[in-house]
N, C-alpha and C positions, 0 to 999 in steps of 0.2 A: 137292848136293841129290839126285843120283840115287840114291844108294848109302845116303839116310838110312830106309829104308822096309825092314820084312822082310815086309810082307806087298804091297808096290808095286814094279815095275818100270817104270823110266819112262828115257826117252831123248828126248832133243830132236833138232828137224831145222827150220830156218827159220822159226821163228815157231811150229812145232805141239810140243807135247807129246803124247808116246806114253805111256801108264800101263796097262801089264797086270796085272791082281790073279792076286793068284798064294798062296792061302790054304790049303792042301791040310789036308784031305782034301778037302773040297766046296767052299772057296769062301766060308763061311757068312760073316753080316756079324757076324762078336762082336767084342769088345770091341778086340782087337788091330787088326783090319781098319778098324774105324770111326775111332780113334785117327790110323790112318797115312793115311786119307780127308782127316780134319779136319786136322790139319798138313801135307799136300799141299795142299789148299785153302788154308791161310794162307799157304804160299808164293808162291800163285798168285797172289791176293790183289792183288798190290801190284807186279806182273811187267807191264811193257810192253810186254817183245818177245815173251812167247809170247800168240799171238791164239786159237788156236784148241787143246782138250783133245780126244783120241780116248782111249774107254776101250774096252778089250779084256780076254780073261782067258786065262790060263797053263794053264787046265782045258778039254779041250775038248766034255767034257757040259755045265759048267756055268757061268754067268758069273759070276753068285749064287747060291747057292742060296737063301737067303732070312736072315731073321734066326736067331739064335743063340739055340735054342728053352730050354735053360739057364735064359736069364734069368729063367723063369717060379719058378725055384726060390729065387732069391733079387732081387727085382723094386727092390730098396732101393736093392743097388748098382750095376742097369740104372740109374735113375735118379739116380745120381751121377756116372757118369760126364761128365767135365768136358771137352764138345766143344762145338766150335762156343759159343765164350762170346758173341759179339756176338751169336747169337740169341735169339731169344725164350725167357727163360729159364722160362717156364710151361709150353713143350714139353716132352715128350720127347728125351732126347739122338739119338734115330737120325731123328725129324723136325726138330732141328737141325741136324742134318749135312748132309740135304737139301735143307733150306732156304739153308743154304751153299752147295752146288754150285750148286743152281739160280742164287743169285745172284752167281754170279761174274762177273766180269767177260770172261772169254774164251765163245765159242761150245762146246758143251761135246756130243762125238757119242759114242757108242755101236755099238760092233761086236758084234751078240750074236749068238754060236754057244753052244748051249746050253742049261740052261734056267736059267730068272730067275722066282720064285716068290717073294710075301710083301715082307721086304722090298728082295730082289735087283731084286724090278719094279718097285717104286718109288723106288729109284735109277736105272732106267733113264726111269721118267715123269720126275725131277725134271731129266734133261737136254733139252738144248736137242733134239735130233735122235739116232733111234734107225734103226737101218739092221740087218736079219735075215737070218741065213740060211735059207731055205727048208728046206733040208734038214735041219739039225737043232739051230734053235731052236723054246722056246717061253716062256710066260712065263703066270703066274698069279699069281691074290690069292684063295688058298686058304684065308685068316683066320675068314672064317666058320662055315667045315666043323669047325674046331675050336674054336669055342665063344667068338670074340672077332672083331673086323674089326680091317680093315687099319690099320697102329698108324704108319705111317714116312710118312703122306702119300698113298697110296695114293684114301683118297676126298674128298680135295683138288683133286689131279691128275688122278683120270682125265675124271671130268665137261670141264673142256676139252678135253681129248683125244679122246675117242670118243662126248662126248654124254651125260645124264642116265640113258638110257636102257637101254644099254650098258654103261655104267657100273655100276648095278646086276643087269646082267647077268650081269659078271666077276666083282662083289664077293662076289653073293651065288648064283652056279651054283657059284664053285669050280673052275670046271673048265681046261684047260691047254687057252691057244687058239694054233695054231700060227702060224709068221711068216705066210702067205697072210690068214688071217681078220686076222691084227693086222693087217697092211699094210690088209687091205679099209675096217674100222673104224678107221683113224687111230692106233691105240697105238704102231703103226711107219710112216716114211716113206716105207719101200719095205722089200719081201721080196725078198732075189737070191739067184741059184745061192751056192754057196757058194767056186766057185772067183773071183768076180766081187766077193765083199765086200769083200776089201781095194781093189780097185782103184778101185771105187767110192769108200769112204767116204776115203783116203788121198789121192783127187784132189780131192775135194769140202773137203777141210781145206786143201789146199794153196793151195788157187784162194780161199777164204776167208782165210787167211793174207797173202793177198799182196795183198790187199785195201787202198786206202790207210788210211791212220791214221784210228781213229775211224767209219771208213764203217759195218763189221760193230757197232760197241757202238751206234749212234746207230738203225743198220736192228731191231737186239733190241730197244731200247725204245720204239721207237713204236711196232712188233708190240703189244710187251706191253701199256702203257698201253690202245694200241684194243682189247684184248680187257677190257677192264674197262668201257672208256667209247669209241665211236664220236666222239662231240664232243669227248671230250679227247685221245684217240688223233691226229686230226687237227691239234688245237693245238700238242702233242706234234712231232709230226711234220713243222709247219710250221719251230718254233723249231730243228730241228735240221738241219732241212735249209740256213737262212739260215745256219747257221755252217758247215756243211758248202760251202757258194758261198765261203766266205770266204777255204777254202785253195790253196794253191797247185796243190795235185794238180787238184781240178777243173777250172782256167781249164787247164791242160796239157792234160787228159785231150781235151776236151773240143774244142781246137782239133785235137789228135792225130787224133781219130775224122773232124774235118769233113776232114783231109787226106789223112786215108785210103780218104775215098769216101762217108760220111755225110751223106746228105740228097741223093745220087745214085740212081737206080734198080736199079743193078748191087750197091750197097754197100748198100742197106738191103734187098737179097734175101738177104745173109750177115749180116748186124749184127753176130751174136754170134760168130762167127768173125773179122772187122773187131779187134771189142771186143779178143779174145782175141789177136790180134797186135799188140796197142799198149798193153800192157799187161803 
């Protein structure tokens, strides 16, 4: 599976998949790219042991550059292309594609150095968690300046992400907002040096990875459901947690913690250190 991609680089390591796009000259999402995206996703699909996806890029100006502006020449067989078949076939195929990743099953993070414009940005919105370099990312939806909006999800996405308000802000200024203002407004979850991103997002997968079975897909969905509905987010949330009691890791974990000093005053001054060594 690693070696079936000429525009993906991917390497496994405990549970995480590494996928660097590597598309030269820029990166751009055409036809080739989206292709090896959607059948990386169906492989993914149907995988237990990888929990967690980090995507990274082989370019180091650009992560996306955006969509593969071509297609305006012949828009026929943009709209032919046959990805992502289980989605909604009244989409677009590059809002298909995203619509896939987004709903994958694994936790899905984002390393951007570079920049991510159109619809490089909104493969970055349609993941789970985006992580920047201060120094030299950025990321725009520059669709409007050119006479169309955002076509791959882009004013789907970002309204959850940064607000209404904001949203129209991005959509329709155009303008290239660096990791600092993304991190401010929610588009990224944090902005770091640049020497700092790998080690950041690389621990943050691993430590989600190692997660027991199910914790991380059961904590994504009750997120998600409550961002639609509060009272059903919570009903959500109840049902998965009673099965979540029901496995074996909990009644472990959970005696582990009380003998490790849990519900002491010395041990719930560390918890999460506690957590982190029985575990």
């Amino acid at each position: 599976m690693t070696d079936a991609y000429s525009t993906l680089q991917i390497s496994l390591s405990n549970g995480v998949a590494y996928v660097v796009i590597d598309n030269p000259p820029l990166n751009l999402l055409d036809a080739t790219l989206m292709e090896d995206l959607d059948r990386f996703a169906d492989a993914m699909s149907g995988d237990r042991d990888i929990r967690v996806i980090v995507f990274d890029s082989a370019d180091p100006d650009f992560f996306v550059a955006h969509g593969d502006m071509t297609t305006a020449d012949d828009p026929a067989a943009f709209a032919a292309l046959a990805v992502a078949p289980g989605q909604d076939q009244s989409l677009n195929p590059m809002m298909r594609l995203h619509e896939r990743i987004r709903s994958l099953p694994q936790l899905t993070i984002a390393k951007l150095r570079g920049l991510a414009r159109g619809g490089g940005a909104e493969l970055l919105s349609a993941m789970d968690m985006r992580f920047a370099s201060l120094e030299r990312a950025g990321m725009a939806q520059m669709e409007c300046r050119l006479g169309i909006i955002p076509g791959a999800g882009g004013t789907a996405y970002l309204p959850g992400l940064v607000g209404r308000a904001r949203a129209l802000e991005i959509i329709l200024g155009g303008q290239l907002v660096d990791a600092a203002i993304a991190e401010r407004i929610g588009w990224v979850n944090r902005a770091l040096p640049d020497t700092e991103l790998d080690h950041v997002v690389d621990t943050l997968a691993a430590r989600i990875a190692a997660l027991p079975p199910g914790v991380a897909r059961a904590a994504t969905e009750a997120v998600d459901t409550a961002a639609a509905s509060t009272t059903h987010g919570l009903r959500k949330a109840d049902e998965l947690l009673s099965g979540l009691f029901g496995e074996p890791a909990a009644t472990r974990l959970a005696k582990a913690a009380l003998a490790a000093g849990a519900h002491t005053r010395a041990g719930e001054r560390r918890l999460e250190a506690l957590v982190d060594d029985i575990t």
